[in-house]
C-alpha positions as CSV (number, residue, x, y, z in Angstrom):
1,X,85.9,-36.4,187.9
2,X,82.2,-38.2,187.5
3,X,82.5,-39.3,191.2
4,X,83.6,-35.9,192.0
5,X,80.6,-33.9,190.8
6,X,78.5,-36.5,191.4
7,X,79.4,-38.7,194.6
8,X,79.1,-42.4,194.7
9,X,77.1,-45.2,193.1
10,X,73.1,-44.4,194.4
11,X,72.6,-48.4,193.9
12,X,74.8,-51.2,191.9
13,X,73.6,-54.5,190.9
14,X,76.4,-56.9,189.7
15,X,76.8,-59.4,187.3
16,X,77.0,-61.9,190.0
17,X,73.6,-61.2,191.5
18,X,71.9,-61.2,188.4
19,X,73.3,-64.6,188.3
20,X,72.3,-65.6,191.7
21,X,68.9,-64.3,190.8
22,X,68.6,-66.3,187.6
23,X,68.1,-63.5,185.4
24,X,71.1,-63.7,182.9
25,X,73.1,-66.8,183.2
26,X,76.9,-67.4,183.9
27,X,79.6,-67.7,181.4
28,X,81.6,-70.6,180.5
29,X,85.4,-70.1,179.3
30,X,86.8,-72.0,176.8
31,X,90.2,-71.2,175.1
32,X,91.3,-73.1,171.8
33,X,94.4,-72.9,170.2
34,X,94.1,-72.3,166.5
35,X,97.9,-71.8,165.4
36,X,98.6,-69.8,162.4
37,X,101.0,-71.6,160.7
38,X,101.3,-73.9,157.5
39,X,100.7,-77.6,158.5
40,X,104.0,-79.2,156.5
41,X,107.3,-76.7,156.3
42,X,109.5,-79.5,155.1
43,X,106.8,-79.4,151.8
44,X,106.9,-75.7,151.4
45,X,110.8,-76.1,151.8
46,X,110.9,-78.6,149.2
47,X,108.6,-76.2,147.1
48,X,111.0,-73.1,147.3
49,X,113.9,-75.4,146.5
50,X,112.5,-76.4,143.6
51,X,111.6,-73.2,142.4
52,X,114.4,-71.4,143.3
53,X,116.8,-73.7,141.0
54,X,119.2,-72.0,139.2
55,X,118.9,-68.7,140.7
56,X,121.8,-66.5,142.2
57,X,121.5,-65.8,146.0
58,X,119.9,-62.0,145.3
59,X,116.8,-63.4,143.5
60,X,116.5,-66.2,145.9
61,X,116.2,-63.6,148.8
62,X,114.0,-61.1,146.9
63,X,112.1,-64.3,146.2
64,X,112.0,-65.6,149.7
65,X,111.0,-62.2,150.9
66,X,107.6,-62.4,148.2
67,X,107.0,-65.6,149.5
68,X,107.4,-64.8,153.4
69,X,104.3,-62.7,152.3
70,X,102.4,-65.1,150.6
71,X,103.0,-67.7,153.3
72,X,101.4,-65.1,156.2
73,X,98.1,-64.6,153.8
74,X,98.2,-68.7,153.1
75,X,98.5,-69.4,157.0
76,X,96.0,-66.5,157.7
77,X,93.6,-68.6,155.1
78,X,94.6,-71.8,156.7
79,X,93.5,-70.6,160.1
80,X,90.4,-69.5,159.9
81,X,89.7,-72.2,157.4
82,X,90.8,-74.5,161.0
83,X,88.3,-72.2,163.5
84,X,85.5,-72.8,160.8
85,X,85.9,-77.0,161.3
86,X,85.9,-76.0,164.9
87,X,82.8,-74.1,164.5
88,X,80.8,-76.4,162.4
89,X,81.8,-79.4,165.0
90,X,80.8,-77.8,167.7
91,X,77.3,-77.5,165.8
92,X,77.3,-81.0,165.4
93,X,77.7,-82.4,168.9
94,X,77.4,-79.5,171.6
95,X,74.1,-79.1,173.4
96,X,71.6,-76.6,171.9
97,X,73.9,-75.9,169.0
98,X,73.1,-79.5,167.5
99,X,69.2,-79.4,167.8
100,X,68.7,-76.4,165.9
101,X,67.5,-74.3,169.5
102,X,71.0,-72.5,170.0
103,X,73.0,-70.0,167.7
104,X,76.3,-68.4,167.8
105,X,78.2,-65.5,167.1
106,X,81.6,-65.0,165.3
107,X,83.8,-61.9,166.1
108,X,85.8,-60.9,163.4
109,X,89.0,-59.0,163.9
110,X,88.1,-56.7,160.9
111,X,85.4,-56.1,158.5
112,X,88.1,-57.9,155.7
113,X,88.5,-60.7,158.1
114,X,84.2,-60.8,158.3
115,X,84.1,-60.8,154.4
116,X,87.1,-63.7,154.4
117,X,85.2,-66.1,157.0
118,X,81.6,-65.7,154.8
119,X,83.4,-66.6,151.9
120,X,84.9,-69.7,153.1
121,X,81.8,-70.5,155.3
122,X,79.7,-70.7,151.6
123,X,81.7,-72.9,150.0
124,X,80.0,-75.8,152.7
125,X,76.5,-76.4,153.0
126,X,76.7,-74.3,156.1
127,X,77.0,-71.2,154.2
128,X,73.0,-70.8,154.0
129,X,71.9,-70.7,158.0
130,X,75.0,-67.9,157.6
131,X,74.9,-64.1,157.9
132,X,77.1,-61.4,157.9
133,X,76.9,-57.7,159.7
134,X,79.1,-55.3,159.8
135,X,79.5,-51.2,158.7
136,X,80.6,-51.8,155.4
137,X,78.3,-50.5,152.8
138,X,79.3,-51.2,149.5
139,X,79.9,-48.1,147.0
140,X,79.9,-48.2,143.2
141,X,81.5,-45.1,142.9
142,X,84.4,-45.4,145.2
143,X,85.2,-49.0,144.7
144,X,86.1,-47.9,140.7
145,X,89.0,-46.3,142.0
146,X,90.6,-49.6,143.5
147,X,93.4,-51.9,142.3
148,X,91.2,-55.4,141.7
149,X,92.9,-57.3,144.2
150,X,93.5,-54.3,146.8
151,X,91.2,-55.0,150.6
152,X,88.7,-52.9,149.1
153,X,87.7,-54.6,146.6
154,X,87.2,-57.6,148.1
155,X,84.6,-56.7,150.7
156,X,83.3,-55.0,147.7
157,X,82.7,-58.0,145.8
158,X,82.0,-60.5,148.8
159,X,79.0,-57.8,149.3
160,X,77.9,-57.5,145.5
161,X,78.4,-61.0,144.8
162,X,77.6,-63.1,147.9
163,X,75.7,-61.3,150.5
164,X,72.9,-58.8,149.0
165,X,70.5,-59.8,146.5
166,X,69.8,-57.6,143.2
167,X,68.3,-54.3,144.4
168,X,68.8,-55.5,148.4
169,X,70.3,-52.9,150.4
170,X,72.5,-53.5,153.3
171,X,70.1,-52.2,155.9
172,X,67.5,-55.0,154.4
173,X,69.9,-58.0,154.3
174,X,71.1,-56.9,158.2
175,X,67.2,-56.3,159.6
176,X,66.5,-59.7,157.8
177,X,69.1,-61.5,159.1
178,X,68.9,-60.2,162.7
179,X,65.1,-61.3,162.6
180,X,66.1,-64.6,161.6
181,X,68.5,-65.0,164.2
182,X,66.4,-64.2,167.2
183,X,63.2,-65.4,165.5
184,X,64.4,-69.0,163.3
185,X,67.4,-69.9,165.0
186,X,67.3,-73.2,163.1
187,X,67.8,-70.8,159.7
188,X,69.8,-68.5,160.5
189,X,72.8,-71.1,163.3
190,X,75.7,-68.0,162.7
191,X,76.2,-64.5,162.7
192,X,79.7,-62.6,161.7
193,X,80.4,-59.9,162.6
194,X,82.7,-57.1,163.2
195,X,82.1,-53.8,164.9
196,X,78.5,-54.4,165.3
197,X,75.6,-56.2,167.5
198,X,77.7,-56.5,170.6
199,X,76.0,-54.1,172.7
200,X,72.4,-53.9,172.9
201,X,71.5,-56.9,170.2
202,X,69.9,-59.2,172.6
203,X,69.0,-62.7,171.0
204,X,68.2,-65.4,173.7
205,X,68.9,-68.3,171.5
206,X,72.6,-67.0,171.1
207,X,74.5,-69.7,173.1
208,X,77.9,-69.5,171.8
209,X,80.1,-66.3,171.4
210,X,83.4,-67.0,168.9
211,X,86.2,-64.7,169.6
212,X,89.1,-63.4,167.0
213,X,89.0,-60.2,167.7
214,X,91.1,-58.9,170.5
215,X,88.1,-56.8,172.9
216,X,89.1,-55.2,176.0
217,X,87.0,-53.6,179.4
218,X,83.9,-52.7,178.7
219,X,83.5,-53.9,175.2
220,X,84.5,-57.4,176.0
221,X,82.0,-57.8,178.8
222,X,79.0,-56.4,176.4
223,X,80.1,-58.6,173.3
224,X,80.2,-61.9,175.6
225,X,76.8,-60.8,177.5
226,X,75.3,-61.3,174.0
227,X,75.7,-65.5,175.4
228,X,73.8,-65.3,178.6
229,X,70.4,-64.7,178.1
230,X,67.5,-67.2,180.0
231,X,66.2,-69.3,177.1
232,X,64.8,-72.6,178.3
233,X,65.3,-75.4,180.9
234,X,68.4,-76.7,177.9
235,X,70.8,-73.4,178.3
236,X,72.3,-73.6,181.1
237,X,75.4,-70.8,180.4
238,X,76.6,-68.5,178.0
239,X,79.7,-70.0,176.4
240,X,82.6,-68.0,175.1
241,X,85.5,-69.6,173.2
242,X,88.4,-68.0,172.8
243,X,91.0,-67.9,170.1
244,X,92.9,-64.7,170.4
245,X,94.3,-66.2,174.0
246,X,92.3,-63.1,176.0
247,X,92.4,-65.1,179.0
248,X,93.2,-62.3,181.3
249,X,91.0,-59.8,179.5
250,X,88.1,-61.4,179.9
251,X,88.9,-62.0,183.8
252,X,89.0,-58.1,183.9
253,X,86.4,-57.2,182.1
254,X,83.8,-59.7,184.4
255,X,85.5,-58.5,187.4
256,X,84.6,-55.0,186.6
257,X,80.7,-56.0,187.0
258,X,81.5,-58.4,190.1
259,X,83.9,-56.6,192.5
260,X,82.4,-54.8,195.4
261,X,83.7,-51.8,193.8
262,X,83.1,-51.3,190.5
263,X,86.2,-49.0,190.2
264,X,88.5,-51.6,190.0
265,X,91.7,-49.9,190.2
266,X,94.6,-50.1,193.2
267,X,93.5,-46.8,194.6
268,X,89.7,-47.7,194.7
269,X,90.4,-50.8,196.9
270,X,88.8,-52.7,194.3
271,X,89.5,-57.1,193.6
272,X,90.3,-57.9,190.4
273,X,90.8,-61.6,191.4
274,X,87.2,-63.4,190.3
275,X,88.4,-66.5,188.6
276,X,87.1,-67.8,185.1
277,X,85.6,-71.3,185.9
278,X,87.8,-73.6,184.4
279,X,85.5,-75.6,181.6
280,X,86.1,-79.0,182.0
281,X,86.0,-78.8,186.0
282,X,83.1,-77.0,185.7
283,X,82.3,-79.5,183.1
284,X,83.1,-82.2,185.5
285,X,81.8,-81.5,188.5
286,X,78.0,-80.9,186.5
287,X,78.0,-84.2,184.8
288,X,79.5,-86.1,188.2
289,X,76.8,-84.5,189.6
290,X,73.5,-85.7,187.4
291,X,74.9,-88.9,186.9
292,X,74.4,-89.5,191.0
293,X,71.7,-87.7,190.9
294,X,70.1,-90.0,188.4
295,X,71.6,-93.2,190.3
296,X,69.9,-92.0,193.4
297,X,66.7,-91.4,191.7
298,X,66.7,-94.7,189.9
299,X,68.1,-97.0,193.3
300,X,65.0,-98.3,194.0
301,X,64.1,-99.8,190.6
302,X,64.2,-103.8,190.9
303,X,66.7,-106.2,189.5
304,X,68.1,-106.6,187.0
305,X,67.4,-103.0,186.1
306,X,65.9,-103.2,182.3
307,X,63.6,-101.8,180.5
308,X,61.0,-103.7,182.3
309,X,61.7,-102.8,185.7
310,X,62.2,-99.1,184.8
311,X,58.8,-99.4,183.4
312,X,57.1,-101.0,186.0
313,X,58.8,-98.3,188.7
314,X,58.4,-95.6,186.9
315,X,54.6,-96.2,185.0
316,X,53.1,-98.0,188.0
317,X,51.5,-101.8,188.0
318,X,49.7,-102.0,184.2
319,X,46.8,-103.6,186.1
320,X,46.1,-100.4,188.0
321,X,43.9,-97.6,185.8
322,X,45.2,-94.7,187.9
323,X,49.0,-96.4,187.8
324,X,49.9,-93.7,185.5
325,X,48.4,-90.4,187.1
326,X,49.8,-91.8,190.3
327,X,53.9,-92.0,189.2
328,X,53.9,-88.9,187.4
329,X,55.6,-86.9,189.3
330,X,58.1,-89.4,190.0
331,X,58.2,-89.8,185.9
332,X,58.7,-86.1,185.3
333,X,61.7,-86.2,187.8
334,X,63.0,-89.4,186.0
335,X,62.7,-87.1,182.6
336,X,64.4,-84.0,184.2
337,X,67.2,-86.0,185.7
338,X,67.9,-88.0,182.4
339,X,68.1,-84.9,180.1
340,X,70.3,-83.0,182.8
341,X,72.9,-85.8,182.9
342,X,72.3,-86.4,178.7
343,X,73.3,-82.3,178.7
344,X,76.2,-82.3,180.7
345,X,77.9,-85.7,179.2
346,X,77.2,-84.3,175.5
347,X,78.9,-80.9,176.8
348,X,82.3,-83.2,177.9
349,X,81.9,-85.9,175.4
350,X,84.5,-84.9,172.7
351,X,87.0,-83.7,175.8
352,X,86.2,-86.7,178.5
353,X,90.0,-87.7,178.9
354,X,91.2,-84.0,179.2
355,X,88.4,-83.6,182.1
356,X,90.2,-86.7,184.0
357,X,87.7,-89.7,183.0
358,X,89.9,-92.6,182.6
359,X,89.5,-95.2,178.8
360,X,87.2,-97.0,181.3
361,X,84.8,-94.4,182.8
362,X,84.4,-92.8,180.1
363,X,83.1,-96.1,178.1
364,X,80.3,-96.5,181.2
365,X,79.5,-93.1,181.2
366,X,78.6,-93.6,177.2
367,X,76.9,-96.9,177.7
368,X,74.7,-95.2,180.8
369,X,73.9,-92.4,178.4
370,X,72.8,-94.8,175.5
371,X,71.2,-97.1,178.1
């Protein structure tokens, strides 16, 4: 109907382009799988057994039925208690996110599921560089009327008990934390949240984009554009990780802002085929890449190639007074080079045997790293 009325597009400027032009950067797919599931069902077997002795069939079932529910909320517990480890590692050893320059975002399926993931987050001594936004505004009034263990309550109390201080409101605690997230990214490493900041919340240190939460079209692209904005020589993309398998959604929704037509439906003749870049290719072919880069840069130091002779190349002869205003250029090179291959190797280095390095490549590319 817009089209209609109005005619075409006057001008488009695509994701890609913007890319090309090194205003945003590109994304990086990663999917995990995070199954929901107890880890041992021969112990929770054993459990029921042993609980169940000497009832009749009928209260076995109504009691299997009780526990069918209690096992979803346990494995619900257990999973997100598994994407938090994966969280907190990846703030450990992926680039940006371990030197206290990058931050990340978790999307939470609901505002429940927000309130779940800060509690378990605080009970670590991550819990503190950890905020929480969402539309929830806690009501005295209303939350009197609740069952103590009902939904409600809960994000009541996670609110009152663990997010605001005494006499904080909501829109303080949010405006604080959302300063310290673009402003003190080393304070403030995550943000949940659900329903909220992913459209128009632009923080450049945001690096990483956590997805459980199932997004689709437009949303989608928005909420994993929060990843991709320039911040430094040390970001080189906007990384989502998936664990809600949205594979193909997120293929759509980048398409959408990379097709020659925008419209891209049968009819409109547009392509919805623009491939996510495989990670660890990707991955791959970067740090193949910097590491011959490097070589090639560092070929004409002298045998046998140690400290001394890297020195002497790089520095100039220690007689000369000008030796060092006369290699600096090359030196600067030498730096770039080294931190681009460091980057990519630290970006493979928990996932080198998945990317195709053999037991043996893998230990060079460490020891050329540490070297």
């Amino acid at each position: 109907m817009t089209r209609d009325v109005f005619g075409t597009y006057i001008h488009t400027y695509k994701f890609h382009q913007g890319v090309a032009d090194c205003v945003i950067l590109d994304l990086k797919y990663e999917p995990r799988d995070v199954p929901q599931r107890l880890s041992s069902q021969s112990a929770i077997d054993a459990w029921f057994d042993q609980k169940t002795k000497g009832l009749n069939n009928f209260q076995k079932a109504m009691l299997r039925k009780s526990w069918a529910t209690m096992e979803s909320l346990m494995s619900a517990s257990e999973r997100k208690q598994r994407i938090i480890a994966s969280i907190i590692q990846d703030f450990g050893v992926r680039p940006r996110l371990n030197n206290n320059r990058g931050t990340a975002i978790l999307v939470a399926h609901s505002i429940y599921d927000a309130c779940h993931y800060y509690q378990l987050l605080h009970v670590n001594n991550f819990g503190p560089c950890c905020g929480i936004v969402t539309s929830y505004e806690p009501n005295h009034n209303a939350i009197s009327r609740e069952p103590a263990f009902s939904d409600e309550r809960y994000k009541f109390d996670t609110y009152t008990k663990f997010v605001l201080k005494k006499g904080e409101t909501t829109k303080q605690y949010e405006d604080e934390m959302k300063r310290r997230f673009i402003e003190e990214p080393a304070n403030m490493k995550l943000l949940i949240v659900a329903s909220k900041l992913l459209t128009g919340f632009d923080a450049p240190s945001c690096t990483y984009i956590y997805l459980d939460h199932t997004l689709r079209d437009h949303n989608l692209f928005q909420a994993i554009c929060r990843t991709n904005r320039l911040d430094g020589a040390d970001k080189d993309y906007g990384h989502i990780v998936d664990f809600k398998e949205l594979f193909g959604n997120v293929q759509e929704a980048i398409a959408v802002y990379s097709s020659d037509e925008l419209d891209t439906d049968e009819g409109s003749g547009g392509d919805n085929n623009v491939p996510l870049r495989n990670w660890l290719v990707e991955g791959r072919q970067k740090l193949d890449a910097a590491r011959e880069g490097l070589h090639y840069l560092c070929e004409p130091v002298g045998l046998p190639r140690e400290v001394e002779q890297f020195l002497r190349y790089f520095c100039g002869d220690a007689a000369n007074p000008n030796a060092l205003n006369e290699t600096e250029a090359l030196r600067v090179s030498f730096y770039k080079a080294a931190a681009n291959f460091v980057r990519a190797f630290a970006d493979l280095a928990q996932n080198l045997a998945e990317a195709g390095y053999s037991d043996a490549d893998a230990a060079a590319l460490r020891n050329e790293v540490e070297f």
